[in-house]
C-alpha positions, 0 to 999 in steps of 0.5 A, spaced: 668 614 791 669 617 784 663 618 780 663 624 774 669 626 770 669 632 765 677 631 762 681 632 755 684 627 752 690 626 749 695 621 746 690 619 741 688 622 734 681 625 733 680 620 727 681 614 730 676 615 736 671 617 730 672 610 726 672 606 733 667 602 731 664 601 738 661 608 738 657 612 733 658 619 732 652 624 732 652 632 730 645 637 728 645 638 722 640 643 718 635 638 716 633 644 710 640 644 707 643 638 710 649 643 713 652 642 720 649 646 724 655 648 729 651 652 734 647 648 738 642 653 738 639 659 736 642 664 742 649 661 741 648 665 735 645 671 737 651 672 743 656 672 737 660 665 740 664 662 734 661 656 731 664 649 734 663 642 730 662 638 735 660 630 734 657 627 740 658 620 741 654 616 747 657 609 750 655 606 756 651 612 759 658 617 758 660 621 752 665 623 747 666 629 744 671 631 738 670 638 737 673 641 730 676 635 728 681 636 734 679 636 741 677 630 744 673 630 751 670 625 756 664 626 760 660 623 765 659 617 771 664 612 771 660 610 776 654 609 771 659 606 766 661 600 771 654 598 773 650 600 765 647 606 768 646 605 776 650 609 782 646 608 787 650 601 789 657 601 791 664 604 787 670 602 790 677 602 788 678 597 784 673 599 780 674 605 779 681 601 776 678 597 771 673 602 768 680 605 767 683 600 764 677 598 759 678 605 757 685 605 755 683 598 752 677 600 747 678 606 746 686 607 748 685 612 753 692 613 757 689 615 764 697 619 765 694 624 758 687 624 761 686 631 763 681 633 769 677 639 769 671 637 773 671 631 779 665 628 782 667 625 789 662 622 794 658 616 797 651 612 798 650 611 805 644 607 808 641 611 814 637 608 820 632 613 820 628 617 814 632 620 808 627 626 807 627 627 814 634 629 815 635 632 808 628 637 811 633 638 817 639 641 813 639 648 814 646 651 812 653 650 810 659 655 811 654 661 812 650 660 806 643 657 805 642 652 800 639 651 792 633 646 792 633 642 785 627 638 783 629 631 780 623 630 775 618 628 779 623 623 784 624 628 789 630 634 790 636 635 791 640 640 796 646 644 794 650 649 796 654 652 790 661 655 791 666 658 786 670 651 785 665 646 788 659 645 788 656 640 795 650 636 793 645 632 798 639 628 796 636 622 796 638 617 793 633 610 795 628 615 793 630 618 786 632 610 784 625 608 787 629 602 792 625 601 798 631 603 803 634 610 806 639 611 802 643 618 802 647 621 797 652 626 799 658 629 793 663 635 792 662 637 785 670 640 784 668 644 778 675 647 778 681 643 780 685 648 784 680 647 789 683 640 790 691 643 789 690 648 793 689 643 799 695 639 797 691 634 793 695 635 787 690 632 781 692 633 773 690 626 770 685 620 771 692 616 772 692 620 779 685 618 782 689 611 783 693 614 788 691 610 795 694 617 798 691 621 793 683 618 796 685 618 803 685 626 802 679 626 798 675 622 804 677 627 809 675 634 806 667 629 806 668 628 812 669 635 814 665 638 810 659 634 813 662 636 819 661 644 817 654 642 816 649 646 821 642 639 821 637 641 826 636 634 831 628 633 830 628 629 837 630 634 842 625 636 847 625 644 847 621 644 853 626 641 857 632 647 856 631 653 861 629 659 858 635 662 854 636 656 852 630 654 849 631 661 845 637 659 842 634 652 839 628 655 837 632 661 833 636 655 831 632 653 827 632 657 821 636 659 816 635 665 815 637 667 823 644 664 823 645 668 815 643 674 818 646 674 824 653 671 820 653 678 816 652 683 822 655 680 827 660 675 826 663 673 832 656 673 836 655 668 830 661 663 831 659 664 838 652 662 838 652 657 833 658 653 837 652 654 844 647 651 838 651 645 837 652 644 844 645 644 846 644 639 841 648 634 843 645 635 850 638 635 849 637 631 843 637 623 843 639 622 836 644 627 834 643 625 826 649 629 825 654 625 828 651 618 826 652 620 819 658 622 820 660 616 822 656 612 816 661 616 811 667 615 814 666 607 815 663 607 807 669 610 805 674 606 808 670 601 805 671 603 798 678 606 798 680 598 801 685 595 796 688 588 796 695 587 796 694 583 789 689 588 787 696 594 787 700 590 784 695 590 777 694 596 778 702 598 779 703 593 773 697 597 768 700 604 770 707 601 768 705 598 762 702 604 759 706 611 761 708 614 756 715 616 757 715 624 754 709 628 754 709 636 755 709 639 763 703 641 765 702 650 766 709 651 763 706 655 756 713 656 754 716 658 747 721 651 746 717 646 751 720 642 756 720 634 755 719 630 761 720 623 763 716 619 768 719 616 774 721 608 772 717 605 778 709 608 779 710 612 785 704 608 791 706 613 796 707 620 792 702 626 793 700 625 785 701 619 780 704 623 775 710 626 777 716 628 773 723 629 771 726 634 767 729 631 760 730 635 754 728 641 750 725 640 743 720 642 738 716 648 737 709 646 740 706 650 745 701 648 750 695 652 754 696 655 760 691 652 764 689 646 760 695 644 756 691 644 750 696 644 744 696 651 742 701 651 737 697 653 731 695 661 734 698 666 734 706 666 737 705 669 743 698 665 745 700 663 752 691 660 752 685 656 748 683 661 743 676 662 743 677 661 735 678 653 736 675 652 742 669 657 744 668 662 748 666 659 753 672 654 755 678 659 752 674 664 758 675 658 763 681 658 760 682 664 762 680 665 769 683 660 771 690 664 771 687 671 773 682 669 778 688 668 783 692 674 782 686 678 783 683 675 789 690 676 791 690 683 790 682 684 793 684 680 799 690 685 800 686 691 798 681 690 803 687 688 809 691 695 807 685 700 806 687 707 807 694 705 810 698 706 802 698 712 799 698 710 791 692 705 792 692 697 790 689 695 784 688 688 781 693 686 777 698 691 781 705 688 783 704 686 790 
């Protein structure tokens, strides 16, 4: 299920979380002058970033963040929330629903103005054979090799790292220090657009409680362990003829198959789908499959949902959705309002579709993350490095270009040599 959030959060004003009295704030301050310290460490300084005041509450193994007296941030497990701390257990639906609820309770977040940047969807499976094993049987994913990261001495995890997600395996029994074969296995979307770009249309935390919302989710799981190339450690090499025992042997590297993938593509594509059908020939176990089955039967699981639960969940949704708020990547000069739909639509794409109503102040928003810019400069049109840092007004940034420009070097490349004047990035297509 859901596990990380990283979102800004809006509705509520900065001094009133900072005088909730359920959490207690913490910033560096020089320990010399008794000033704050507003970069956090010395390299900060040295690369020119602007000073950020950041205060830093924790509250049941999440954080809140307010930053210049203005920004307010959540981060963390809302796995680890529900259950103080662990997420080696089971995170269904519906608790994801009541750690929402809690939120808004205690500190008034309105899940409709909680907006994503960073999502963690995943599942705990128990598996019939040694976690370990199976983890020293994965050898790529899409073509790529994987990162190893070491867990402070409880074991490592493998990780494939792409430009919008990060997918993540490891050993969940072993990290916890529980007795049984449990594998974790997760997609870090560190970009939303990933998600979007797919159909799943994912802005706020009132969208996670979409029930078509997360049957999407656990499709791209499944498919992506599909993706997966695992080595079966039960085959029986010197039982294949000769060509095929070439091919289960060159199989098992890693390397190989990279290699092979940058050279020759299609003898790639074609080699490969031959090395999957010698596996499921000569191998008894097929590790691959049995998994496969474990994620889909887990996520049924935890997506499940009773009548009575909906209707509490439809009935808090109803309760707290604001009725205007700014149109998500619409940074225009005189913003629109918008109004939420009467009743909270169960079998919508996203939670938090709109309708046009009335055009009114002044206020402008980012164009990617909808912070309110109103005080930068009139043709502001992203987060300013001055407010936020450098590092999120970049994010910022790239989020708006970074499809332009793939456009136009996937069109570069396909028209190479056929058009007189060239295409360069940015260029009308």
């Amino acid at each position: 299920m859901i596990d990380y959030k990283y979102s800004d959060i809006g509705g509520i004003k900065p001094v009133d979380l900072l005088s909730n009295c359920l959490l207690e704030f913490y910033a560096n301050v020089n320990l010399v002058t008794a000033e704050l310290d507003y970069f956090k460490n010395a390299d900060r300084k040295k690369r020119g970033y602007t000073p950020a005041e950041e205060k830093i509450a924790k509250y049941n193994h999440c954080n809140f963040s307010v930053t210049n007296g203005k920004y307010i941030n959540f981060s963390g497990s809302v796995h680890e929330y529900f259950n103080d701390g662990d997420n080696s257990s089971d995170f269904n639906y519906y608790d994801l629903f009541k750690v929402t609820e809690e939120l808004h309770e205690k500190f008034k977040i309105n899940p409709f103005l909680d907006i994503l940047h960073n999502v963690e969807v995943g599942v705990n499976v128990l598996l019939p054979f040694n976690t370990q094993t199976l983890l020293n049987a994965i050898l790529f994913f899409k073509g790529k090799e994987y990162e190893l990261r070491q867990y402070r001495g409880r074991g490592y995890m493998i990780k494939f790292s792409f430009d919008q997600y990060e997918l993540k395996i490891y050993n969940k029994g072993y990290q916890k220090g529980l007795k049984k074969h449990l594998l974790r296995f997760e997609i870090k979307v560190t970009t939303m657009e990933f998600l979007r770009a797919k159909g799943i249309n994912i802005f706020n935390s009132a969208d996670l409680l979409n029930a078509d919302i997360h049957k999407m989710l656990g499709e791209i799981l499944v498919d992506f362990w599909r993706q997966l190339v695992i080595y079966d450690w039960s085959i029986k090499i010197e039982s294949a003829k000769p060509k095929e025992k070439a091919n289960l042997i060159d199989g098992q590297n890693a390397k190989y198959w990279k290699g092979l993938k940058e050279t020759n593509h299609e003898l790639y594509k074609k080699r490969l789908k031959r090395f999957r059908e010698l596996s499921m020939k000569y191998g008894k176990l097929n590790p691959q499959k049995v998994v496969l089955d474990l994620i889909e039967i887990k996520w049924a699981q935890l997506t499940k949902i009773e009548p009575h639960q909906l209707n509490k969940v439809n009935d808090f949704l109803n309760r707290i959705q604001p009725e205007i708020f700014p149109q998500n990547n619409r940074p225009t000069r005189k913003i629109e309002l918008l109004t939420i739909e009467t009743n909270f639509p169960q079998n919508k794409t996203s939670n938090s579709r709109l309708h046009q109503g009335n055009f009114t102040t002044e206020k402008r928003f980012c164009k990617t993350c909808c912070r309110d810019i109103s005080e930068q400069k009139g043709n502001s049109l992203f987060c300013s490095a001055k407010y936020v840092g450098e590092k999120a007004a970049r994010h910022c940034r790239n989020m708006d270009s970074n499809k332009r420009n793939n456009l136009a070097s996937r069109e570069k490349r396909r028209y190479e040599g056929l058009n007189i004047f060239g295409i360069r990035p940015g260029d009308q297509l």
